[in-house]
N, CA, C and O atoms as a DFTB+ gen file, in Angstrom:
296 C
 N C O
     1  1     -93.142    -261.053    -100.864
     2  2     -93.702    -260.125    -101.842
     3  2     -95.196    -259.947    -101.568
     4  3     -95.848    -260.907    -101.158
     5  1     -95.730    -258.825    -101.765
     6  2     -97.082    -258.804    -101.472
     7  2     -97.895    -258.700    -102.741
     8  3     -99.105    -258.621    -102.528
     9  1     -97.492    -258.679    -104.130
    10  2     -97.962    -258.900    -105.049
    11  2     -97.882    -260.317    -105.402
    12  3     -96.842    -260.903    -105.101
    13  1     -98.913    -261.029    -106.056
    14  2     -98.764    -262.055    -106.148
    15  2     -99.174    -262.643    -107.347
    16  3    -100.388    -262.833    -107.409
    17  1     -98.339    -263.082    -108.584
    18  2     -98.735    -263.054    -109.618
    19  2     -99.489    -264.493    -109.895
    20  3     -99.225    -265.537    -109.299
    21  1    -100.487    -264.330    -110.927
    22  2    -101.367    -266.011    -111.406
    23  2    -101.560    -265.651    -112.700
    24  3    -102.599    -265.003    -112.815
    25  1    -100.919    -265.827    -113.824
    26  2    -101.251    -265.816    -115.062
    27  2    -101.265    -263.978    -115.796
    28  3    -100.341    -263.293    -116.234
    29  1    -102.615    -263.721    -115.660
    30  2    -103.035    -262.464    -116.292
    31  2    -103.507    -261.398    -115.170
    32  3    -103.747    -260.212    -115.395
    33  1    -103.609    -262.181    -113.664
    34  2    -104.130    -261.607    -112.138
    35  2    -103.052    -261.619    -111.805
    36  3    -102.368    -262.636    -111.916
    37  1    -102.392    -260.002    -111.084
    38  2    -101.652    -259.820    -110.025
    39  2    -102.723    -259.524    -108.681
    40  3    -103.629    -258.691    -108.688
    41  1    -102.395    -260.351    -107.648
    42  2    -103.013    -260.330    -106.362
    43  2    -102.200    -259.031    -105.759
    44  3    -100.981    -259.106    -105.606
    45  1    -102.681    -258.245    -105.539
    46  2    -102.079    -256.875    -104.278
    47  2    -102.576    -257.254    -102.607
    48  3    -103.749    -257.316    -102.237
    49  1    -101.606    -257.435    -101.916
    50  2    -101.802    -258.271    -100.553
    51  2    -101.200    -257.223     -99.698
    52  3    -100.119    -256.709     -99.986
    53  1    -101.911    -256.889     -98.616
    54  2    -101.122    -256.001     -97.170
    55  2    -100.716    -254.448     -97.834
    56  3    -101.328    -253.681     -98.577
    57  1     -99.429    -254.401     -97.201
    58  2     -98.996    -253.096     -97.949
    59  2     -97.812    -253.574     -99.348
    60  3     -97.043    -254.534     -99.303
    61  1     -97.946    -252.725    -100.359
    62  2     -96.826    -253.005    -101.123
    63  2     -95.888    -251.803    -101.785
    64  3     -96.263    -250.851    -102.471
    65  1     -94.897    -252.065    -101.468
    66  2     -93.688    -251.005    -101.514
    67  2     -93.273    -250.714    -103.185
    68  3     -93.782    -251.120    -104.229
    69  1     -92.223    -249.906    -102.932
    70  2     -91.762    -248.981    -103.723
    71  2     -90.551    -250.469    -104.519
    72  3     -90.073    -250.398    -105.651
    73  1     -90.403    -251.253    -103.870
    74  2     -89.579    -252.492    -104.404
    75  2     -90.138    -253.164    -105.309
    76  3     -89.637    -253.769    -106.257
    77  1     -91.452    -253.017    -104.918
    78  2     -92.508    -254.086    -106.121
    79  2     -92.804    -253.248    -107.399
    80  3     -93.482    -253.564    -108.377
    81  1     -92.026    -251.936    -107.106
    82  2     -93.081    -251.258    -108.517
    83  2     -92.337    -252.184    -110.346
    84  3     -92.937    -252.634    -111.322
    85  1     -91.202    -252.107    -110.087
    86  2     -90.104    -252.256    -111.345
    87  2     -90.945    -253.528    -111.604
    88  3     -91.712    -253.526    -112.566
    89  1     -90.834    -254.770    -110.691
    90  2     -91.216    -255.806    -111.177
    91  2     -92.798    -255.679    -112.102
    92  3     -93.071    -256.236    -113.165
    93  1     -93.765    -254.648    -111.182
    94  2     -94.778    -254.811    -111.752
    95  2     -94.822    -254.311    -113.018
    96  3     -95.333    -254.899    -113.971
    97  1     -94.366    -253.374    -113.051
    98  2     -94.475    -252.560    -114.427
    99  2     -94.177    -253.594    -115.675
   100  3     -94.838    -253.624    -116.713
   101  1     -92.990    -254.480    -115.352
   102  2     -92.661    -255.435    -116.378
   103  2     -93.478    -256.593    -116.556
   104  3     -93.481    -257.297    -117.566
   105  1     -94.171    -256.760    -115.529
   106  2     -95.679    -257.733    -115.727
   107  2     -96.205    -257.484    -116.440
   108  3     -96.425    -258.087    -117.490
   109  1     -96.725    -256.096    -115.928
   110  2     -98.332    -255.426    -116.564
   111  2     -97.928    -255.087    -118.001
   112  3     -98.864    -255.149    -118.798
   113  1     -96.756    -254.748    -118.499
   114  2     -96.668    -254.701    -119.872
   115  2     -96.460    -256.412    -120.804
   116  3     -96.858    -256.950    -121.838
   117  1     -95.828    -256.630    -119.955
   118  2     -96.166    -258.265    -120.513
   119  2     -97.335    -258.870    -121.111
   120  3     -97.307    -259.707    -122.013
   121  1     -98.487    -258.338    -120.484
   122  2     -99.977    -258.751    -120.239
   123  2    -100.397    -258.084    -121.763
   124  3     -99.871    -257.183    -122.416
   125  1    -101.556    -258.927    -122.013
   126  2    -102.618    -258.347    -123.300
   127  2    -103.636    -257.819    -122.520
   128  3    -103.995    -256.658    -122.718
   129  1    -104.271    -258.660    -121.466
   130  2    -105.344    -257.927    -121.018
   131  2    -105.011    -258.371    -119.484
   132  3    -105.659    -259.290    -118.984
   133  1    -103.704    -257.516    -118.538
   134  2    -103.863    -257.743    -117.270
   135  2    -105.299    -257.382    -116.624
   136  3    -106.277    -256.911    -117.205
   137  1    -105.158    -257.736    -115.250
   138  2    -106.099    -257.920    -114.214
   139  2    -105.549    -257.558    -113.462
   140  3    -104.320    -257.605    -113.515
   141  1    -106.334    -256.933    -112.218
   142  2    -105.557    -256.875    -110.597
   143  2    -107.014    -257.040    -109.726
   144  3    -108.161    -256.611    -109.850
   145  1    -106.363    -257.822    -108.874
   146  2    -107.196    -258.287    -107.651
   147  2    -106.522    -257.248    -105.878
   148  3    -105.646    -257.479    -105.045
   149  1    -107.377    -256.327    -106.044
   150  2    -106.706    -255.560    -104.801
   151  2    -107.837    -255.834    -103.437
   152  3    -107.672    -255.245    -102.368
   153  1    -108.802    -256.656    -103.631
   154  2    -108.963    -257.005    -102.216
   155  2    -108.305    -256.834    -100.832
   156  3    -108.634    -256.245     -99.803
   157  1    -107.346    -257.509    -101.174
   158  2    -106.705    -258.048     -99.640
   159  2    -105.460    -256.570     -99.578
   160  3    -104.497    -256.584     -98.811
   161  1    -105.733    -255.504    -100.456
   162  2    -104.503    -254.431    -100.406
   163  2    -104.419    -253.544     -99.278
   164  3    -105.279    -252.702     -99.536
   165  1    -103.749    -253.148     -97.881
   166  2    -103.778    -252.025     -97.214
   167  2    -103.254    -250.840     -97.546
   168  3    -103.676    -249.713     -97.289
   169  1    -102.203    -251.213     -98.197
   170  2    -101.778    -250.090     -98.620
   171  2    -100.566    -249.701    -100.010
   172  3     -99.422    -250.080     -99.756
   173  1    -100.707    -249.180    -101.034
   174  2     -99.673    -249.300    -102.215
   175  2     -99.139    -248.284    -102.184
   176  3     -99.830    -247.278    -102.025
   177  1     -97.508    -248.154    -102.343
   178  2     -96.701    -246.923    -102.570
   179  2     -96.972    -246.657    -104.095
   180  3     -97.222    -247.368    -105.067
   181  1     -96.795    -245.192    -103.847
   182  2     -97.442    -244.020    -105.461
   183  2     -96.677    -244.313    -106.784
   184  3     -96.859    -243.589    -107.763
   185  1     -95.755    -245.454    -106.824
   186  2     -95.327    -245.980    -108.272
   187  2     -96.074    -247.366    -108.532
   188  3     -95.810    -247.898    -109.610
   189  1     -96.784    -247.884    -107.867
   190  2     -97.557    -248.960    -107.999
   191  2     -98.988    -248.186    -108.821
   192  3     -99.401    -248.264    -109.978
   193  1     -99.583    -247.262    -107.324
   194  2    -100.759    -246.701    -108.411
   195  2    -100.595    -245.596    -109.654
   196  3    -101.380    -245.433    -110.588
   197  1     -99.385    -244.905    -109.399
   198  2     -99.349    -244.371    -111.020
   199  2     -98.842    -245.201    -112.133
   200  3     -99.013    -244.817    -113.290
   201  1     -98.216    -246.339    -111.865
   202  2     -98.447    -247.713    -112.834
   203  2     -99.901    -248.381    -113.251
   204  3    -100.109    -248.717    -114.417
   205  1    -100.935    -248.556    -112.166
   206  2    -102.061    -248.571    -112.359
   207  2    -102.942    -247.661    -113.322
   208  3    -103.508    -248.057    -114.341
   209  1    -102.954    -246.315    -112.790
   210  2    -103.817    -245.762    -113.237
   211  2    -102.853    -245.071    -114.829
   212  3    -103.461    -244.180    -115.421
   213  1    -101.675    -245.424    -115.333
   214  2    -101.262    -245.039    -116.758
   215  2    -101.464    -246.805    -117.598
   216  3    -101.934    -246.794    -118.735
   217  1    -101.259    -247.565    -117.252
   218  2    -101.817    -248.816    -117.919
   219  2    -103.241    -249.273    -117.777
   220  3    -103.629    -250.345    -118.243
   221  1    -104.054    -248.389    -117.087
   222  2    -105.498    -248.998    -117.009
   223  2    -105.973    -250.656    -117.044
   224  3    -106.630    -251.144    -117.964
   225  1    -105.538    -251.334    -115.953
   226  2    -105.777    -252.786    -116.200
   227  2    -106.942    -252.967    -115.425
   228  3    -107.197    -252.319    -114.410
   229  1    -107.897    -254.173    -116.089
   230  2    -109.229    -254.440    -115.480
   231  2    -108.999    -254.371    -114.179
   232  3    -107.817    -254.519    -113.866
   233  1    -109.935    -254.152    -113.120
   234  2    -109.764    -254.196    -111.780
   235  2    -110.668    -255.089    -111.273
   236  3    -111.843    -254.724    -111.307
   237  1    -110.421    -256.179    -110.806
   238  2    -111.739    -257.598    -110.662
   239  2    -112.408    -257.441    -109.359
   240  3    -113.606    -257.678    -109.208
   241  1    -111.292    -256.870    -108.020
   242  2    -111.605    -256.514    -107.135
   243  2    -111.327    -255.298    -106.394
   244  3    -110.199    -255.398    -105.912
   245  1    -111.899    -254.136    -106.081
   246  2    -111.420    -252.958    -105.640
   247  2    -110.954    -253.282    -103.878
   248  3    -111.523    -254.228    -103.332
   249  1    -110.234    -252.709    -103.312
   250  2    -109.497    -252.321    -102.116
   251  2    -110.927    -251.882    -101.151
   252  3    -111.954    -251.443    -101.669
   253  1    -110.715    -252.145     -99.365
   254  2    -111.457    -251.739     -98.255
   255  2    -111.368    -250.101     -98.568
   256  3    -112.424    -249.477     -98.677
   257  1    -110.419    -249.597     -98.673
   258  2    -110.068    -248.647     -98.329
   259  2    -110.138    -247.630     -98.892
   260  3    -109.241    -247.456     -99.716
   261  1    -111.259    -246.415     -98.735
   262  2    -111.952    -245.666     -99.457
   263  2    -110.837    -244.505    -100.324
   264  3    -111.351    -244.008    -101.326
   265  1    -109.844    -244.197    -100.109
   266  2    -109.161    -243.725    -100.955
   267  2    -108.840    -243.968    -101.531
   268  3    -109.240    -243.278    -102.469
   269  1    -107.689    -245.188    -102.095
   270  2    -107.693    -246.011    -103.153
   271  2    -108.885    -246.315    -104.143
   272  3    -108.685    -246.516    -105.340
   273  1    -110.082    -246.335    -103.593
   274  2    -111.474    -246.773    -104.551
   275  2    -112.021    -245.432    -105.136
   276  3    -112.791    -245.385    -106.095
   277  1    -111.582    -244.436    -104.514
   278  2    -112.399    -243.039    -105.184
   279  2    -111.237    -243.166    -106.102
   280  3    -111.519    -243.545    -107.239
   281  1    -109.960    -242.921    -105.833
   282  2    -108.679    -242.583    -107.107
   283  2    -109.219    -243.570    -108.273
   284  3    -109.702    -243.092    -109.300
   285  1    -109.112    -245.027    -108.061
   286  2    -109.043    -245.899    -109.053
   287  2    -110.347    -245.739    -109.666
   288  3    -110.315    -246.008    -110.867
   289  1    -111.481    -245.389    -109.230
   290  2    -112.826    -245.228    -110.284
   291  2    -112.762    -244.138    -110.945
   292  3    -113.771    -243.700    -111.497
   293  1    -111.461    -243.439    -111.020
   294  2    -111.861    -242.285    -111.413
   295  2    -111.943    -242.260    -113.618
   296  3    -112.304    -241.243    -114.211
């Protein structure tokens, strides 16, 4: 899995697929005040970030990768 959950932080690692979205969604609603750590992310399929960007969860670390960082500040 390239998500990697710790409490209230999901870690986003490498690329992460269209397999991880279901699980996440049921995380991130789980959560009072999730987190995501996308450092180490290359690349997320588009039900991960439109899960992101409709639950708005803190973002502790933004992604290398300048497309992902313009979308998510938006």
């Amino acid at each position: 899995m390239a998500i990697k959950y710790d409490k209230d932080v999901a870690f986003f690692e490498d690329i992460c697929t269209v397999e991880e979205a279901e699980e996440f969604v049921v995380w991130i609603k789980e959560q009072k005040e999730p987190k995501l750590n996308l450092e180490s992310l290359e690349h997320m399929h588009t039900a991960l970030l439109q899960t992101i960007l409709f639950f708005k969860p803190e973002i502790l670390k933004l992604p290398n990768d300048n497309f992902f960082q313009d979308i998510l500040c938006l």
